[in-house]
N, C-alpha and C positions, 0 to 999 in steps of 0.2 A: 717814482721811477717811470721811463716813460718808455711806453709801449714800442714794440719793434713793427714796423710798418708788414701787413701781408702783402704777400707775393700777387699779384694779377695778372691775368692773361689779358692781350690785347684784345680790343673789341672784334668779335666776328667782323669781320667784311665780305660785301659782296664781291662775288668773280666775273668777273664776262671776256669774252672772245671776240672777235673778228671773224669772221668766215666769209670767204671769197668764193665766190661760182669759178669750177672750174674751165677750164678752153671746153672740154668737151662734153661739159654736162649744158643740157637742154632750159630751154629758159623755163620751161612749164616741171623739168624736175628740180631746177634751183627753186622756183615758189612751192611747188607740193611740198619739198625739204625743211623752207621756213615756217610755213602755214603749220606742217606735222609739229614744229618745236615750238609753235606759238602755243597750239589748242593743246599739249601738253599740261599748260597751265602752272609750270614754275618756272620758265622763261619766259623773259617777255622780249621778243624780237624788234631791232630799232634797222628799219632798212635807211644806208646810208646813200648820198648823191653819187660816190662811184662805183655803186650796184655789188660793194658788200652789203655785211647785216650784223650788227653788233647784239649779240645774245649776252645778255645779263640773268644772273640767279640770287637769290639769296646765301648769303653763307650756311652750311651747313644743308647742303641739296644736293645730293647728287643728280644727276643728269645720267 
């Protein structure tokens, strides 16, 4: 007789954001802002060419 297949959960995946500097946030508190979420050390911040910053984490991390 042949086995009934088990149930799995899909593989964790990682998450990430966009994050856009605001009009009136400062250009030295958008870097202290990414810098703090770099040296955190479970993000790793990708700054993009139209001065967002795409933050990535591993699944399973909160932030």
């Amino acid at each position: 007789m042949a086995q009934k297949p088990h149930p799995s959960a899909p593989p964790a995946r990682s998450r990430q954001i966009i994050l856009e500097r605001q009009p009136d946030e400062s250009l030295a508190a958008w870097e202290s802002t990414l810098v703090a979420i770099a040296q955190g050390g479970a993000a790793t911040v990708t700054r993009q060419p139209d001065g967002s910053a795409l933050i990535c984490w591993p699944a399973g991390v909160a932030l």
